[in-house]
C-alpha positions in Angstrom: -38.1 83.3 -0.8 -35.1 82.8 0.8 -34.3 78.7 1.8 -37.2 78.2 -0.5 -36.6 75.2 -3.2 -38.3 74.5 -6.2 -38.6 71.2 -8.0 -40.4 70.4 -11.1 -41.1 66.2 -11.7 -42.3 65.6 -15.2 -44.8 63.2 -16.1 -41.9 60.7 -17.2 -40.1 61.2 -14.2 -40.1 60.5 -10.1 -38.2 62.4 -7.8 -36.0 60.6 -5.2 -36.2 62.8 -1.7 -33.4 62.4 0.8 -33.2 64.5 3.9 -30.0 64.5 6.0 -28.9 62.2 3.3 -30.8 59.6 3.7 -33.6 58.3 1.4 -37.2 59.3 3.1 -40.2 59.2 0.0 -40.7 59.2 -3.7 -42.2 62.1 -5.3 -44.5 61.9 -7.8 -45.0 63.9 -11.1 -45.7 68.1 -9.6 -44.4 70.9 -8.5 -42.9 70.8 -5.7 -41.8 73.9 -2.8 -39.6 72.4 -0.3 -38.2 75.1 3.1 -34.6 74.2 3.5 -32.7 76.4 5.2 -29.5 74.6 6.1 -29.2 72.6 2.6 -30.9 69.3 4.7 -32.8 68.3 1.4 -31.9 67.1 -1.5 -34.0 65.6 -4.4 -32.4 63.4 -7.4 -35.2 63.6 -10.3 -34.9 60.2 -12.4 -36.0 59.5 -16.1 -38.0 57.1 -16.1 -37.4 55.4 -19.9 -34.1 54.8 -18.2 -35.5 51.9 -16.5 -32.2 51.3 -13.8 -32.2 52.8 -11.0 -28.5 53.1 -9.5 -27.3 54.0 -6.2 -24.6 53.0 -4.1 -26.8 52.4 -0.8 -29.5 50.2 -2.5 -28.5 47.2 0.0 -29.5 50.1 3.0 -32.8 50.9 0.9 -33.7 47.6 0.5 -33.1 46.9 4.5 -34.4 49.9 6.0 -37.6 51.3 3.1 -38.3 47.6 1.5 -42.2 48.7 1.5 -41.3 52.2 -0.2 -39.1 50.4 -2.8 -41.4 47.4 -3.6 -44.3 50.1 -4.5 -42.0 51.9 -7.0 -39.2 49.3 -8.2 -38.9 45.8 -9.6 -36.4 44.0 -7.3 -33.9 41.6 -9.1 -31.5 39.4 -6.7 -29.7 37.4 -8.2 -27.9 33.8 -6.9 -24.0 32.9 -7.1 -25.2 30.4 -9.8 -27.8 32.3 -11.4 -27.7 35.1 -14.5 -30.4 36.9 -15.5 -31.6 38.2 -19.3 -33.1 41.5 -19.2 -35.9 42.0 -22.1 -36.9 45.6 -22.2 -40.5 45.7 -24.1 -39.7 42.4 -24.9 -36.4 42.9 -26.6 -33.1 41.2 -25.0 -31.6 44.6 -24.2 -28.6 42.9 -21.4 -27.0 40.8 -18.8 -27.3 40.5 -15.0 -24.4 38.7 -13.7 -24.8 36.5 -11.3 -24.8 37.9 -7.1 -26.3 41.2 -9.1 -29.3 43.1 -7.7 -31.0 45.6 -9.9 -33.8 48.2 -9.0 -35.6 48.7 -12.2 -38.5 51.6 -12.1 -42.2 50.8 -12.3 -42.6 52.8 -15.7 -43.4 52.9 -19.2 -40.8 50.2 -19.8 -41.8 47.0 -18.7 -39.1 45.1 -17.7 -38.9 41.3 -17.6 -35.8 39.4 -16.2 -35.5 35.5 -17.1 -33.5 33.9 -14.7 -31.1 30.5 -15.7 -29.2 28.6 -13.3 -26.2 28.1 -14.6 -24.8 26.0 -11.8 -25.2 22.8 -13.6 -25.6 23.6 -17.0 -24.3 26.7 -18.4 -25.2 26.1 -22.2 -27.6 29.4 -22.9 -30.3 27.9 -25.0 -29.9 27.4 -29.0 -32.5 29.8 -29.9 -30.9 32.7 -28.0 -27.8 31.7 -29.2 -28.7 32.0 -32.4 -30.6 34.8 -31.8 -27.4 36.9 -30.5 -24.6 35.3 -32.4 -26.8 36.7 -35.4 -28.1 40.6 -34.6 -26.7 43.6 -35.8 -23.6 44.9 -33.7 -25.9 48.1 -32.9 -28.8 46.3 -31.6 -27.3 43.8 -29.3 -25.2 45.6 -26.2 -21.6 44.7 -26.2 -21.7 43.2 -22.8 -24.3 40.2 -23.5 -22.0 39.0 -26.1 -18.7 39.4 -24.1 -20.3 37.2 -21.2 -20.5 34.4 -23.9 -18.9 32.1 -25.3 -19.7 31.3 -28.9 -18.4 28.1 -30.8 -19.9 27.0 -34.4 -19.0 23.4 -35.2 -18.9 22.9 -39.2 -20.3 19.3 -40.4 -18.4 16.1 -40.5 -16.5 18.1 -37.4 -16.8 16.8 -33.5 -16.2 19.9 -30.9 -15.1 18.8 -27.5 -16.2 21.1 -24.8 -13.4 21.5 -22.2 -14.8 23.3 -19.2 -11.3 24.3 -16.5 -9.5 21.7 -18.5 -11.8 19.1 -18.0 -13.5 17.2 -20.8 -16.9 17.5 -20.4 -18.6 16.1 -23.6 -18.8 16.1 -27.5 -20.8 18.1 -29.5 -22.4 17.5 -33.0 -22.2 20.2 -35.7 -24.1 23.2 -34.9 -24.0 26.5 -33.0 -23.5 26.2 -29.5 -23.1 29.4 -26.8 -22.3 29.2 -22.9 -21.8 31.5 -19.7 -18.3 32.3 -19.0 -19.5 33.4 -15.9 -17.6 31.4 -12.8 -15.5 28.8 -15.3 -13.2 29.0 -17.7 -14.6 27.4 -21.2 -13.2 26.3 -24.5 -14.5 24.2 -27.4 -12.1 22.4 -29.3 -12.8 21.1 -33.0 -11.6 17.7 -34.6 -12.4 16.7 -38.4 -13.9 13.5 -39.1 -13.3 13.7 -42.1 -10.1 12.0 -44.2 -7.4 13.0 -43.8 -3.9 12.8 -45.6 -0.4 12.3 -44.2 2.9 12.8 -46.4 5.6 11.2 -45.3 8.7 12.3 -47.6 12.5 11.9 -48.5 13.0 8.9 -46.1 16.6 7.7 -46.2 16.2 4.0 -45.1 19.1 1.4 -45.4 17.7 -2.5 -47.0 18.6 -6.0 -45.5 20.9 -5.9 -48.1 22.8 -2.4 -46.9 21.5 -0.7 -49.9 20.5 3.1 -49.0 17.2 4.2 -50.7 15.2 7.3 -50.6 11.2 6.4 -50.1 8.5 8.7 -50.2 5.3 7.6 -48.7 1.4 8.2 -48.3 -1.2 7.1 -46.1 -4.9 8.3 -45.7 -5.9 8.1 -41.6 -9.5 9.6 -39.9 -9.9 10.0 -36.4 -13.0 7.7 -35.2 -12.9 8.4 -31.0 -11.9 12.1 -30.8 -12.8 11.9 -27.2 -10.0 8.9 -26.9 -7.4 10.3 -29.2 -7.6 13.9 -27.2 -7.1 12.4 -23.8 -4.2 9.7 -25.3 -2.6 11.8 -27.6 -0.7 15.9 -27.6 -0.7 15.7 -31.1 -2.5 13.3 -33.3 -1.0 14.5 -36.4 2.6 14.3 -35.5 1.8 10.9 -33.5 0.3 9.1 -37.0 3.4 10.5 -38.9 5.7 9.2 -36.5 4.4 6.0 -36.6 4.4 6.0 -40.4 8.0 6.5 -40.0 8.6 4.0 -37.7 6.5 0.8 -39.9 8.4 2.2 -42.9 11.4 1.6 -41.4 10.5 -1.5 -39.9 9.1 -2.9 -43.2 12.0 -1.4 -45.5 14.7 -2.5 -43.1 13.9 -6.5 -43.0 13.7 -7.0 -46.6 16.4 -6.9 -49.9 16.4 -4.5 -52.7 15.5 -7.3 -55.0 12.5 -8.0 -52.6 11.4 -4.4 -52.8 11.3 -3.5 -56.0 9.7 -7.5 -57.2 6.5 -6.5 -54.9 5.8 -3.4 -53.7 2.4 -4.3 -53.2 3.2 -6.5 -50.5 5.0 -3.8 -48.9 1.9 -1.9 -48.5 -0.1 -4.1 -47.0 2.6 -4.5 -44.2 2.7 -1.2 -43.5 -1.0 -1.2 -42.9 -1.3 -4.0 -41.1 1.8 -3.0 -38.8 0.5 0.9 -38.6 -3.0 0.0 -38.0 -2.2 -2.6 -35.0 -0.3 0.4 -33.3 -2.5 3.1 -33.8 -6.0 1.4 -33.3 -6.1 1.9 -29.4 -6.0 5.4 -29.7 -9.1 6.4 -31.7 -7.2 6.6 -35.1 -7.8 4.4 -38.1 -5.7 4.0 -41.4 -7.4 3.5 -44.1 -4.6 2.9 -47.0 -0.9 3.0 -47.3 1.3 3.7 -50.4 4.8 3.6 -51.1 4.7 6.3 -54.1 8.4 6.6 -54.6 11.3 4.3 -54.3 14.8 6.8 -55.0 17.9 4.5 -56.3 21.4 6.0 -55.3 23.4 7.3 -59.0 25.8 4.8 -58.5 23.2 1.4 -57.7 20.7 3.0 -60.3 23.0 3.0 -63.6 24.2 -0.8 -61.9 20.4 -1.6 -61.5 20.0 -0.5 -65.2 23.2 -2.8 -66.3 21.7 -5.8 -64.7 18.3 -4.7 -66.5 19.8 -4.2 -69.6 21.7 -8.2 -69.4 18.6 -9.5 -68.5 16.7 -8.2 -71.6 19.4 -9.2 -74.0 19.9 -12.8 -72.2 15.4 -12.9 -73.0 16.5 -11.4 -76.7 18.8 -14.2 -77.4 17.1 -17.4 -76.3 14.1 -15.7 -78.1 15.9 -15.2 -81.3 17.4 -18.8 -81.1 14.0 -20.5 -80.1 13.1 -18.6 -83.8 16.0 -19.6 -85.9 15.4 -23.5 -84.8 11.8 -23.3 -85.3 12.9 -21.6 -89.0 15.3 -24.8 -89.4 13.2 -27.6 -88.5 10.3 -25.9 -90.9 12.6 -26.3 -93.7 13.7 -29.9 -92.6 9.9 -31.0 -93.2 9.6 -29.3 -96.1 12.8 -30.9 -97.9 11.0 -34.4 -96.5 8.1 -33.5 -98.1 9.5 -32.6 -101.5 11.9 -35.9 -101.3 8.9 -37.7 -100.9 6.9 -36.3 -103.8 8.7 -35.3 -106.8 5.5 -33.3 -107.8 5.7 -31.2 -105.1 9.2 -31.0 -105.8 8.3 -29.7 -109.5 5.9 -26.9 -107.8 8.9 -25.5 -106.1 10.8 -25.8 -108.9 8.7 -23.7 -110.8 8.2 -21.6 -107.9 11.9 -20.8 -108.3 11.3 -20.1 -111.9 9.2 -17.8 -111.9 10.9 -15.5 -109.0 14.1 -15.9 -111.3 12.0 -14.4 -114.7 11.2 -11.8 -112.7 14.4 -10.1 -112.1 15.4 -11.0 -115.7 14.9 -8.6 -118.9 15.5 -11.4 -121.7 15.6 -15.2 -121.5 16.9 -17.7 -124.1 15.5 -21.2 -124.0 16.7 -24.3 -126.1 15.1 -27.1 -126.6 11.4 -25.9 -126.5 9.6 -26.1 -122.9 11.2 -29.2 -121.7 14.1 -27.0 -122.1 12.3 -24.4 -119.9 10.6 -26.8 -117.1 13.7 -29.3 -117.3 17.0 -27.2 -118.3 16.5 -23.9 -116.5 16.4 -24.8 -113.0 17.7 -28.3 -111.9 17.9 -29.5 -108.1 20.2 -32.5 -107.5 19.8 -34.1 -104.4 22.6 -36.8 -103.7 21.2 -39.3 -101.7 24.1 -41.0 -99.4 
């Protein structure tokens, strides 16, 4: 019939009925036969497993049919400070930011919506962080994640959370997640752990204007990040420009001889002057080493001349403390032997006996008086 209309709302559906475009009923699963002649109607059928209801006017709806829309729709109105988690059947299925209102169909999904003031604190809580930070690309909707932000701080690590570029406070290792929603939010990382600085090829002039090349190392950890961050731009170039500086300091107001006699000492300098600079800013040294000291060609091979004298100079006054030892061991033993012509026989015979053995054939007269007597004789003239 003519200006007839026909509508057909399925059991999973509801029908929204304006008239002069403006929202009048609901209709309700049927068949419905509506007279409009001058195209006043119009009905907008809705599916209900798509739980959101959207419409431009819902502020008007909400003002002018709250009854009609309380019977049919969950309400959600949101706060400046507030964001809500949708659970659809009791999965996390998305985000209400916050000042959003959301009509969700009275339907087969149940809808929940858990509301968090985030005025205050804006952390989302560990076990939904976890929870999101760890599902499938395909079952958690892009936008919950984008509204986050996600920071995992590693052990023997301290993250600083800096919320509009204000420090707020330090976190321990762990997974932590918050609202971007009305701030801007960053977590920054600093290792506890040790750490080592090189500081290399240092061309530094001694007390004694002699130029040298020193290579150093140091082992530093960082024991107040919150103090260090708010003191320092860089806390890695600061500790190896005061290395630098102590070096210099310590290299500069001694003499080569010094240097090289105790390098030791030269270390624990360094620490002490380092550590007394560096203390007030959340930064401790642990140990300094000088690992290299670099000689010049020309004051090397005159190093190793002085070196080499020195060692000779030892070589001689040991070989002549030897050769007087050897000298006054002989003098006792010709005391001895003056003293007791026996023993003076013994070494006689001694003599004898090396001499027989480098000869082949020996003649002897006069029998072996001739032999003890004859063959070797030792005249001592006593003046």
């Amino acid at each position: 019939m003519f200006g007839l209309k026909r509508y057909v709302i399925a059991q999973h559906e509801r029908g929204v009925y304006f008239k002069d475009r403006s929202f009048v009923k609901i209709l309700e699963p049927g068949i419905y036969r509506l007279f409009d002649l001058k195209d006043r109607v119009a009905v907008k059928v809705c599916d209900l497993t798509v739980a959101e209801f959207f419409d431009p006017h819902i502020d008007v709806l909400l003002k002018e049919n709250r009854q009609l829309i309380d019977q049919y729709f969950q309400v959600i109105e949101l706060g400046e400070y507030e964001v809500g988690l949708v659970y659809k059947n009791g999965k996390l299925s998305g985000v209400l930011a916050p000042g959003a209102r959301q009509l969700y169909w009275k339907g087969p999904v149940e809808v929940k919506v858990e509301v968090q003031n985030i005025e205050q604190d804006f952390a989302v809580p560990k076990a939904k962080a976890s929870l999101i930070a760890n599902a499938r690309i395909d079952t958690m909707p892009r936008e919950v994640i984008n509204y986050m932000v996600f920071s995992e701080v590693p052990d023997n690590h301290l993250g600083l959370l800096i919320v509009d570029g204000e420090l707020v406070k330090s976190l321990k290792p762990g997974l932590y997640a918050y609202w971007k929603f009305n701030r801007n939010i960053k977590v920054e990382q600093v290792e506890l752990r040790l750490r080592v600085v090189e500081v290399q090829g240092q061309e530094i002039l001694t007390k004694d204007k002699v130029s040298l090349r020193v290579n150093l190392s140091a082992h530093y950890q960082i024991t107040d990040p919150v103090i260090a961050r708010s003191k320092l731009v860089d806390m890695i170039d600061y500790v190896y420009r005061e290395l630098q500086f102590a070096l210099r300091q310590a290299i500069g107001g001694r003499t080569l001889d010094t240097l090289l006699g105790d390098k030791q000492e030269l270390d624990e300098v360094i620490l002490m002057v380092i550590r007394k600079k560096i203390s007030e800013f959340g930064i401790e040294v642990r140990s300094v080493g000088v690992k290299d000291v670099i000689l010049p060609g020309d004051m090397k091979d005159i190093l190793n001349q002085v070196v080499e004298a020195e060692k000779m100079a030892q070589a001689n006054v040991i070989k002549r403390r030897e050769e007087t030892a050897a000298t006054r061991s002989l003098l006792n033993t010709a005391r001895l032997m003056e003293d007791n012509p026996t023993l003076m026989r013994l070494k006689e015979l001694e003599i004898l006996e090396k001499v027989t053995e480098k000869v082949d054939r020996l003649t002897v007269f006069g029998g072996l008086d001739g032999v003890l007597k004859d063959t070797v004789q030792i005249k001592v003239n006593a003046n």
